[in-house]
N, C-alpha and C positions, 0 to 999 in steps of 0.2 A: 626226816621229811615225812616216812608213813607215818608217823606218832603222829606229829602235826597234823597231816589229813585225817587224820581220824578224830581227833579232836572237834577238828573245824563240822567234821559231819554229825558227831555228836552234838554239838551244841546246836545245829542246823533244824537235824532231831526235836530234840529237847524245845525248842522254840515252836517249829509247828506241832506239836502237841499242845503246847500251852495255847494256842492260838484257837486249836481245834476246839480245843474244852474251852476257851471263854468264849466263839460263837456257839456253841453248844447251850453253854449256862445261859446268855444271852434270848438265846430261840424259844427257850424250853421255859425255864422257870417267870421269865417276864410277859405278862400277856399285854399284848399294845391297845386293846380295849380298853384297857385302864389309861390310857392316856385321853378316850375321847371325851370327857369332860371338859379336860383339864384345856386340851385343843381349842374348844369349842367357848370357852371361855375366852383365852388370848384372842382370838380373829375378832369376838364380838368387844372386849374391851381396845383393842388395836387401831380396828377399822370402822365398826359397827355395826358388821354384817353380821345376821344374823346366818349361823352354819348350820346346816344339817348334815350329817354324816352317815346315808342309808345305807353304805355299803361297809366292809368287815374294812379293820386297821390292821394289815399283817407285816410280819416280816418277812422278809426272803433273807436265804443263807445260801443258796446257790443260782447259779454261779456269782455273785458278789452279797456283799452284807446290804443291808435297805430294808427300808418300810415303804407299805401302799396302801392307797385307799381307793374305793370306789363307789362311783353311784353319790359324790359331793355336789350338794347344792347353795347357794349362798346368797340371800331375799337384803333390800336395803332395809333399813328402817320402816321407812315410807310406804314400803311395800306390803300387799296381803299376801300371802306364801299360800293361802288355799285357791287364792284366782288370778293369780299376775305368776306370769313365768319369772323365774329365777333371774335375778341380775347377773348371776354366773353360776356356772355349773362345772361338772367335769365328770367322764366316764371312770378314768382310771389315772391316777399319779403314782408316780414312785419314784422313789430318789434312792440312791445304792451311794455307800462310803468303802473305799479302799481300806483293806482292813489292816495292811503294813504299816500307816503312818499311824493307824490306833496307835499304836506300839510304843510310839514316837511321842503321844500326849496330842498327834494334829487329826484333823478332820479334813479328808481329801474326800469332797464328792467326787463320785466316782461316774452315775451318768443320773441324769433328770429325764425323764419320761412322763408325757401326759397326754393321753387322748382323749379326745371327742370336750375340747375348752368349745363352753359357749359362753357367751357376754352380749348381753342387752342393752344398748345405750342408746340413749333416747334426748331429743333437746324441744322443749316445750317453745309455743309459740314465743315468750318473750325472749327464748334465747338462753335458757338455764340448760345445762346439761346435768342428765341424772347421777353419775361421776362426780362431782364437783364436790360435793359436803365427805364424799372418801377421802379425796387426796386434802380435804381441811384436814380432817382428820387424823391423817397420817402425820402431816407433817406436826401438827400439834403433839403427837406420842413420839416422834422418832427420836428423842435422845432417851425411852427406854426402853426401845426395843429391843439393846443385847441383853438384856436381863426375864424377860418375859418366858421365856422358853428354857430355862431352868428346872430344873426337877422341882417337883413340890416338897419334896423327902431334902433338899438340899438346905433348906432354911429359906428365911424373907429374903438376909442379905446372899443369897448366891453370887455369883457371878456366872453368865456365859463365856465367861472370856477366860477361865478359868482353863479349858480347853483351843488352842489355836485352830482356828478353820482356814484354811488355804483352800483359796478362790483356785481350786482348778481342776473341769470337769471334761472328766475324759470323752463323752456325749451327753448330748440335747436332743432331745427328740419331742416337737411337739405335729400331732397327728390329727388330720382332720379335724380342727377347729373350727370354730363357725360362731362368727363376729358381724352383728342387726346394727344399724344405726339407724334410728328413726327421728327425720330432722322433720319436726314438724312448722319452723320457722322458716322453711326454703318448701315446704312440701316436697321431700323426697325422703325417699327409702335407700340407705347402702346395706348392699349382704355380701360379704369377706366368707365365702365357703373355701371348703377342703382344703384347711388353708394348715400347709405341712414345712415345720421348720429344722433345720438339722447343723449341728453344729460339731466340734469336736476339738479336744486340749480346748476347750476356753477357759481363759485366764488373764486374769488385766495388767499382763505385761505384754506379752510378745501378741502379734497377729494372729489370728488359727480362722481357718473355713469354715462361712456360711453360704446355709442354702435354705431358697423359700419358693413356695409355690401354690399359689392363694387364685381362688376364682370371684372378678368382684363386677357384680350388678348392678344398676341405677334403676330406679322406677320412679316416674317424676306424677306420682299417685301415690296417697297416704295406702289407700286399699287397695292397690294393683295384685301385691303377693296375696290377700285375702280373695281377691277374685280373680286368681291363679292366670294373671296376663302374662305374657311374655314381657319381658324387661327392655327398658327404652336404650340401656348401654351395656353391652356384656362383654367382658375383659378377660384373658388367660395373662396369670403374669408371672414371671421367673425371675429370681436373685439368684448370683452366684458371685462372693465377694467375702475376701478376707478383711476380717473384723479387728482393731484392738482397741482396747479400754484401756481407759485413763478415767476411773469412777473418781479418783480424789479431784482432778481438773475438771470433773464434767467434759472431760474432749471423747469425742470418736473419732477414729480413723476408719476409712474404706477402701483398700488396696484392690485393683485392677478388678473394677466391678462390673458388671455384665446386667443390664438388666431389658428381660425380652416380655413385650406384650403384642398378643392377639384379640382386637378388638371389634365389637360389632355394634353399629351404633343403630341398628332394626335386625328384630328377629333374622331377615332372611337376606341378608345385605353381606356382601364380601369382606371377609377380615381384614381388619386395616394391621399390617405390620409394623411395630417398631421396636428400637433395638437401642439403648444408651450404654457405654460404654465410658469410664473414667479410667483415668490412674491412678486420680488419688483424691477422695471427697473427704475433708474433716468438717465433724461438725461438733460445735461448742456450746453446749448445752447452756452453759455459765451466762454466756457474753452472747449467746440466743445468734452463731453467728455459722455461718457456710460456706465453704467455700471445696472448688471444683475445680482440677488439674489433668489438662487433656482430656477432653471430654468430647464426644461424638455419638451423635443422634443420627441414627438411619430407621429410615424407612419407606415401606413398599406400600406407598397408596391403591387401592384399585377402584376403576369408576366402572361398573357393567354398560352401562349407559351411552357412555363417553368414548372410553376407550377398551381396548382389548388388552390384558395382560396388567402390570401392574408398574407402577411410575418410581423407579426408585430414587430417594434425594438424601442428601450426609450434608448433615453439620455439625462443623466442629468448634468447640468456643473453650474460653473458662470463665468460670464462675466465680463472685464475690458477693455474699449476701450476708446482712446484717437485720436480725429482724426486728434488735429494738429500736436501732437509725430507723428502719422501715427503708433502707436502702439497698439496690441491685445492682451488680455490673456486669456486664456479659463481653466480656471481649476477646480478641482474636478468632471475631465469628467468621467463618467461610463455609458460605451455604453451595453445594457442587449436586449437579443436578444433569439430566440429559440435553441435547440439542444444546452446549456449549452455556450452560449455566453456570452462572461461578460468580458469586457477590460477596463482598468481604464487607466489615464494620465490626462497630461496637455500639451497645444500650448501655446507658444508666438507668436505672428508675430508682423513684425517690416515692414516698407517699404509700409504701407496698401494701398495708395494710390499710389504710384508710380510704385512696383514691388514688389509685396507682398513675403515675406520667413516666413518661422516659424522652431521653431524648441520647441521640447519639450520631454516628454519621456510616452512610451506607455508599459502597460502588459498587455497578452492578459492570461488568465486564460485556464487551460488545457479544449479541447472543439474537438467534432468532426468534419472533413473538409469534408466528401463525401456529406451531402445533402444539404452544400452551395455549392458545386461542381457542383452537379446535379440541383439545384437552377439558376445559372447561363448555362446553358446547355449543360454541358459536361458528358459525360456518362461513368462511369470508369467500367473498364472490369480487375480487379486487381485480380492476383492469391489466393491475402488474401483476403478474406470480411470486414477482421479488419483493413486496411491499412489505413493512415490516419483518424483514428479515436479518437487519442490521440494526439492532436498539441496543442503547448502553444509555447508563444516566450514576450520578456520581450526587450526593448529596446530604446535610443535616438531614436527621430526623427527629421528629419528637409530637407528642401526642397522649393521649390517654388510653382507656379502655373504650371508649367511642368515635376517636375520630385519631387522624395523622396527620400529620404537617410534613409537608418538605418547603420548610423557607427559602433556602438557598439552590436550586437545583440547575442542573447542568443537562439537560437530556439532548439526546441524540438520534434520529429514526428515519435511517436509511441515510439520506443526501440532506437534513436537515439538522440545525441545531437550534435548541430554545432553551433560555434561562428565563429566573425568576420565582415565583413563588408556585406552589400549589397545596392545598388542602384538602379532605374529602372526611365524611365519615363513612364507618367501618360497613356500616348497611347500605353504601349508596347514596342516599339522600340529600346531601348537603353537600358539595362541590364550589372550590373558591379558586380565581387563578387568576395569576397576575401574568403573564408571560411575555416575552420578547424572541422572534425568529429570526434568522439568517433568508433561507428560502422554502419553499414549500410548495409542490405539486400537486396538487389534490386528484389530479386527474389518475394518477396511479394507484388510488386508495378508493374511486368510485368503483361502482358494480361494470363490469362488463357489457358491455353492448354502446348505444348510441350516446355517449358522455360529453359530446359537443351540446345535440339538441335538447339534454337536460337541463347542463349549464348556460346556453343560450335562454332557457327560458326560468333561471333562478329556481330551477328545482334539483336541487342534488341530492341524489338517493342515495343515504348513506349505505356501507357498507357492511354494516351491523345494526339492525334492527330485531322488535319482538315476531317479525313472520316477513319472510325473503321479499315480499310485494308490499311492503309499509315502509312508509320514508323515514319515520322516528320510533323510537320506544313509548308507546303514549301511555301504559301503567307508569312508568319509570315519570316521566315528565309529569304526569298529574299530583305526583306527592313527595315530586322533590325541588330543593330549593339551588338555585344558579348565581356566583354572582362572580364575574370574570371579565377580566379584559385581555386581550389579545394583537402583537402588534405583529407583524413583519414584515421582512422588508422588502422580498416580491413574492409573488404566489402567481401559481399558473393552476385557471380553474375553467376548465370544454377548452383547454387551448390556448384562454385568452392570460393575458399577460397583466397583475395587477402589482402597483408599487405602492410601496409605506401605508398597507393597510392597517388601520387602526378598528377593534370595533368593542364593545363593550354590551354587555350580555346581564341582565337582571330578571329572575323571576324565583315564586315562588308559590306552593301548593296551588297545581295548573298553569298560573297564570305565568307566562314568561317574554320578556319586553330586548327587543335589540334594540337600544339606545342610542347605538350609534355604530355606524359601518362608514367610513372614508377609507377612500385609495385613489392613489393615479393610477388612470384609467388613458391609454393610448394616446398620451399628450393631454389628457383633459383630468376631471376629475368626477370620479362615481360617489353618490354617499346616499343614505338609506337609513332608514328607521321603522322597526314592524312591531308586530305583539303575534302571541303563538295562546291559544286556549286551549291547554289539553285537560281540563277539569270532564268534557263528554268525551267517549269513544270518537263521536267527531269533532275533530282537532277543526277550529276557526284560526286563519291565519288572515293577519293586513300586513300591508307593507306601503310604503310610499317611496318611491326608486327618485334619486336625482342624477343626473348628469348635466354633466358642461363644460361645453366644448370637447367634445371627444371627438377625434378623428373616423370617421368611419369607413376610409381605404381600408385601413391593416387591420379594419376590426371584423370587417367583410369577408376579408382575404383567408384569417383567420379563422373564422367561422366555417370556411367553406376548404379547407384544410389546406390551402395555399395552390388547387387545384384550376383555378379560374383566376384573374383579376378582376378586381373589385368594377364597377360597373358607374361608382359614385365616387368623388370624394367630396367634401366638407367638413365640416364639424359640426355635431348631434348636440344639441341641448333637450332636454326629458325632464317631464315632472309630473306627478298625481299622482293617484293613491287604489289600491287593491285590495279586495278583499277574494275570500276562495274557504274551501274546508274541507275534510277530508285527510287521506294520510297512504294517498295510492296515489302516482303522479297523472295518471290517466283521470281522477277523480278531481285531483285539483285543476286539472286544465279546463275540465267541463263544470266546474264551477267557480270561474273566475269571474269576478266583474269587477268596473271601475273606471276610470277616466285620466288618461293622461294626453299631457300634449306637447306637442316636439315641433321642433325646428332645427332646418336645417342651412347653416350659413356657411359662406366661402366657398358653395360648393359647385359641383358639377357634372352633369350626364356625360363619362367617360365614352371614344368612339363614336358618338352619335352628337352630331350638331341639328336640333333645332329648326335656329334660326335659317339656316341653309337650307333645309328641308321647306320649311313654309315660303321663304323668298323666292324658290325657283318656281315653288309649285304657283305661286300669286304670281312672276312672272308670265307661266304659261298660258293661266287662265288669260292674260291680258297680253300673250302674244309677244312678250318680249323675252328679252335675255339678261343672266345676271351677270354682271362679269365681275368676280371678284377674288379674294384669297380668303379660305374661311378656315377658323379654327377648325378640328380634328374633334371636340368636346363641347359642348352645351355647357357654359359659365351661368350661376344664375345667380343673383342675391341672397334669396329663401324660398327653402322649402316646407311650409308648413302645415300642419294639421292638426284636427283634434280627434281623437281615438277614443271612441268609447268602447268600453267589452263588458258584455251580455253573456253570461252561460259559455265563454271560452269562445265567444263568437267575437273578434275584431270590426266594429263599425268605424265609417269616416266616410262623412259628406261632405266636410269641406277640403278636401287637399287643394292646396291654391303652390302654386312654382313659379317666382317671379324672374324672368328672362327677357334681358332686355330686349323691348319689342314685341315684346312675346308674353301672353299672359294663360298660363297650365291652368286650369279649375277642375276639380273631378271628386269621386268618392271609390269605394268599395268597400270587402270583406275579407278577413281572415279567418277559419275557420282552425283555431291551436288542436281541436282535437285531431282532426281528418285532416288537417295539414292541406285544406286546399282556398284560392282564393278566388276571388274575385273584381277586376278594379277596373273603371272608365274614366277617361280624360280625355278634356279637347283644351287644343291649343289654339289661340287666337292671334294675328297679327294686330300690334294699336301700333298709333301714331304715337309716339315720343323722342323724347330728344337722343335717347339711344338707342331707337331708331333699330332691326336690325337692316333694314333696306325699306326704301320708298313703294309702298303701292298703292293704288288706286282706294280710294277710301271708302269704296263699296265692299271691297274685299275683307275690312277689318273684322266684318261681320260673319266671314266664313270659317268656322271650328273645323282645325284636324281632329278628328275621334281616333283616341286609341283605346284600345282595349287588352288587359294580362290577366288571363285565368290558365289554371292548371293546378298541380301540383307542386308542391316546392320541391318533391324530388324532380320534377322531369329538368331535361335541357334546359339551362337560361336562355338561351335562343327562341328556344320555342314558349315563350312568356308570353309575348307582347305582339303586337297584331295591328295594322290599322283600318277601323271599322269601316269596310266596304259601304256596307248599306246604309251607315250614318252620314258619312262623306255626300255619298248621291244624295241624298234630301236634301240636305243641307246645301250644295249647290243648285240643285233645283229652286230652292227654295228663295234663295239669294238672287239667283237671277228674273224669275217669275215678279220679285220686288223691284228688281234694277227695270225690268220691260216696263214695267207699267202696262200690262195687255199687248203687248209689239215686239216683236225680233227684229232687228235691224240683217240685212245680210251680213253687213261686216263683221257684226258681233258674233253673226254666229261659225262666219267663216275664222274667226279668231278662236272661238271655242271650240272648234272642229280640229284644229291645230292642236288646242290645249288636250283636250279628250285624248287626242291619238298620242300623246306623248304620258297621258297617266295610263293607257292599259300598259306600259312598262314599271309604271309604279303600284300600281293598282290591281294588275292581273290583268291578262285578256279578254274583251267584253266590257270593261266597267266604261270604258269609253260611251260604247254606242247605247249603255242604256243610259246615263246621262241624256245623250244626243238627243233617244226617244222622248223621253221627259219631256224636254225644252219646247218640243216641237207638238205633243200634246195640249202645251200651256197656251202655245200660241194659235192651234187651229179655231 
């Protein structure tokens, strides 16, 4: 056994001596200067490239066997090498062979080293890249490339193969490279700095460890880096991911890869975080094809602006992609996000390369909308604090690089559900929608405060606008295109209660046209047709309002929040036409004008009879009494009028209220801005055959004056009035006509009767100045 050990150490011996002395003989007698010819020759018969080689060609013998060079530069053809920077370059290379498998007849690199790799690529307007005529090149010479790099001392016919070289390198190291692309057909600049690679045991069987760490900038300026701007996109990125080759298949493999970017898309703007993560990416150089297993995209948005801190959202998908199909698949996507985010689906796209579509199908899981609302910076001032805080929607997708479709959609928000179609493109502009609802509140989604007397007056201030006091978005509206229709099947909007509305919505750059609005409307029916001009900052709006037959008890009652009963009933018929402009509701009021006109049928003065009022009072004057049973309410056939409006100002001179026996005429004034009014009417007794009661037909002549001014905030009590001092003239007047110059005593002993029983209607006093009157007339 020691013989043997000794043995075994002598030949141990004996071997590294021989080893010592052939790198020796190797170091010494061979000068690697003598090969730069010969180098210099191969790259330019190879590739084309013209090489320079400024710096020394050495070897190293310690710690590992290898040659290096430095200070290499390398010009295309096409290039002038005394005024164009180098197509490539390099500080320093070197490559080291393990000097055991010498031994053996193999060539084991041992590690490759290269610092400070520059490349210059460049693509001319029509789309040519300066690269291009290389890789012809190559592939034109690559069946004799293993023979090129042969000794010259070996003969023509060498062989390199004469020698085995096994693919397997203990390290890689490439070190601060820095990699220009200048796309002069897109007008941008890419720069690939400090861009550091490391690898180790690579070998194209098994997996072994990569890492990279590159900084890359955009400048969307041919001469941004000549006039030294700051960069429009700047990026930190990290690889960490085991690597294996399959060079005969053209396949890659990417085991459990990690890849992290910090980016900034303005100099002075917060880094956008993201982070992709796989299990397993192969990609097939052959079959141009990709595909991604387990795969998960995070990242940390931040808005300074918007929000405080930064928004994290994870999606996980896999991937199929084929890029000569020009085909994509994405699926098993689930995008998970804060505030109860969580949307599942799958894309295809088709066309990747030419004009990319996809289509696929998404559900978005029930989830809150207001603080992704207020995330992007819109600030909601909604009568509910709950509005939008229940949305899900489930549906196909598919679209381009401009625009998205959801054909089929399912949405859901809050207490409501709506199917049907919808489309938009990706900037906004173009919005198409077919849709069908269940029911719909609008009054929970207007702004806060008085939401009856908006919707009473057909101005609903949305809830999202370009400034909190403007009713629409009027940039958005002037240069974008609308074309929707809208059904459902009730809505409640100030309160009021609207069923199977139908309405349909067309415009485009400005001009924007409601076509049609129908709905039941409280037994009756409402429908409507406008146009909207947002081409000026002042928005022009018309409209022309129908109604008919609409009941106006519950629409009263409602209106006034179910606090009073309504004071009328009948049914409202309405028609004519508005215009107004502006985009403040205070703006539009006071610039309304137009003409409509109503009627009102079936109806009746609720609590207050009329008839019985004028019959006692015609009695009195004439001394008698009425003995009868009277309705509780004023019945009348119609009530009609014509409304004009002036500057938000409501005109109407002819209000006429026909009541049998009884004939109302009067006018007044609305005032929409200042909310106050103004109105006169006298009621007359006539002779007809519905008759409310018989009186003397001198009488028919004498007008009750009423009169209602205020405010429509004050009491409805305190409305309405009857005109003292119209009344007294008015029977002065009448009876001065009935004398003929003469007072009878009896007449006036009859009037003296009637006087004393109106200062209970009339107030105290109104009596005796009648009295005085009469007896002026006659002295």
């Amino acid at each position: 056994m020691r013989q043997l050990l000794r043995i075994v150490l002598a030949a141990i011996g004996i071997l590294a001596i021989v080893a010592v002395a052939a790198v020796v003989y190797v170091t010494t007698f061979l000068d690697p200067e003598d090969f730069k010819p010969r180098l210099t020759a191969v790259v330019e018969e190879q590739t084309g490239l013209n090489l320079e080689l400024d710096g020394p060609l050495n070897w190293s013998f310690y710690p590992r066997i290898g040659v290096s060079v430095e200070t290499a530069n390398a010009w295309l053809p096409s290039q002038n090498s005394e005024e164009e920077p180098a197509f490539a370059a390099i500080d320093r290379a070197e490559v080291s062979v393990a000097f055991a498998p010498l031994l053996r007849g193999e060539i084991a690199v041992d590690g490759l080293t290269m610092d400070g790799m520059r490349l210059n690529l460049k693509r001319n307007a029509d789309g040519q890249g300066n690269w291009e005529p290389l890789l012809d090149r190559l592939m034109e010479q690559s069946d004799e490339a293993e023979t090129v790099l042969a000794p010259a001392s070996a003969g023509p016919n060498a062989d390199a193969s004469s020698l085995e070289v096994v693919l397997s390198i203990a390290s890689v190291n490439i070190n601060q490279a820095d990699i220009r692309f200048r796309d002069e057909q897109a007008q941008v600049v890419w720069h690939l700095q400090e861009l550091n690679i490391s690898g180790s045991n690579v070998n194209p069987v098994r997996s072994f460890p990569l890492k990279a760490m590159f900084k890359l900038t955009t400048h969307n300026n041919l001469d941004a880096e000549a006039l030294e701007r700051m960069p429009d996109v700047s990026s930190e990125i990290g690889l960490d991911t085991r690597l294996q080759l399959d060079l005969e298949n053209q396949r890659f493999v990417l085991e459990n890869t990690q890849l992290n970017t910090r980016t900034r898309f303005a100099p002075e703007s917060e880094p956008q975080q993201l982070n992709l993560a796989a299990a397993e990416t192969v990609v097939r150089l052959g079959e141009q094809q990709l595909s991604l297993r387990e795969g998960r995209l995070e990242t940390n948005l931040r808005h300074p602006e918007n929000w405080e801190g930064s928004l994290a959202l994870a999606l996980a998908f896999g991937l199929e992609g084929d890029w000569q199909a020009q085909t994509a698949r994405l699926k098993d996507m689930q995008l998970t996000g804060p505030d109860n985010l969580r949307i599942n689906g799958h894309v295809n796209v088709s066309q990747l390369r030419d004009a990319p579509e996809y289509q696929g199908q998404l559900t978005a899981a029930p989830s809150t909308l207001r603080p992704w609302l207020s995330r992007a910076g819109v600030t909601l001032n909604t009568t509910s604090e709950a509005a939008l805080s229940d949305v899900a929607m489930t549906s196909p997708i598919e679209g381009d690089l401009h625009k998205v479709a959801l054909p089929s959609l399912s949405l859901v928000v809050d207490d409501s559900t709506f199917t049907g179609e919808l489309s938009a493109r990706l900037d906004g502009s173009h919005i198409e929608f077919d849709l069908e609802g269940d029911e719909l509140n609008l009054d929970r989604y207007l702004p806060r405060g008085n939401v009856e007397q908006q919707a009473s007056l057909g101005l609903i201030n949305t809830a999202v606008a370009d400034d909190p006091a403007t009713l629409l978005p009027q940039a958005w509206l002037a240069s974008s295109t609308i074309n929707g229709n809208l059904s459902i099947n009730s809505m409640i909007l100030g309160g009021m209660a609207f069923s199977d509305v139908r309405m349909q919505l067309q415009g485009e750059q400005g001009q924007h046209q409601l076509s049609r609005f129908e709905a039941g409307f409280y037994e009756g029916e409402l429908a409507a047709n406008g146009r909207l001009d947002a081409r000026e900052s002042d928005l022009k709006w018309s409209l022309s309002p129908t109604i008919r037959n609409v009941k106006v008890a519950p629409l009263i009652e409602t209106l006034s929040e179910g606090d009073e009963t309504s004071p009328l009933r009948g049914r409202l018929n309405l028609s004519g036409d508005l215009t107004t402009r502006g985009n403040q509701r205070e703006a539009l009021l006071r610039n309304l004008n137009g003409d409509l006109d109503a009627r009102l049928t079936e109806g009746a003065i609720l609590d207050f009879n009329v008839s019985q009022e004028m019959c006692e009072l015609a009695a009195q004057l004439e001394g008698e009494n009425v003995q009868r049973d009277w309705s509780s309410d004023t019945a009348f056939d119609e009530f009609v009028a014509t409304l004009q409006i002036r500057d938000g100002v409501v005109h109407s001179d002819d209000l006429l209220i026909s009541v049998p026996g009884i004939d109302v005429q009067g006018g007044g004034e609305y005032n929409l801005t200042s909310q106050r009014f103004d109105t006169q009417a006298n009621a007359r007794l006539v002779d007809t055959a519905d008759a409310a009661c018989d009186v003397n037909p001198r009488l028919e002549e004498l007008p009750l004056p009423l009169r209602c001014e205020g405010h429509i905030s004050d009491a409805r009590g305190e409305w309405c009035r009857l005109d003292r001092d119209a009344f007294q003239r008015s029977v002065v007047d009448l009876i001065q006509q009935e004398a003929g110059g003469q007072v009878e005593e009896a007449l006036e002993e009859r009037l003296d009767e009637s006087l004393d029983s109106l200062d209970e209607r009339l107030g105290e006093g109104s009596g005796d100045t009648i009295r005085e009157g009469l007896r002026r007339l006659f002295d």
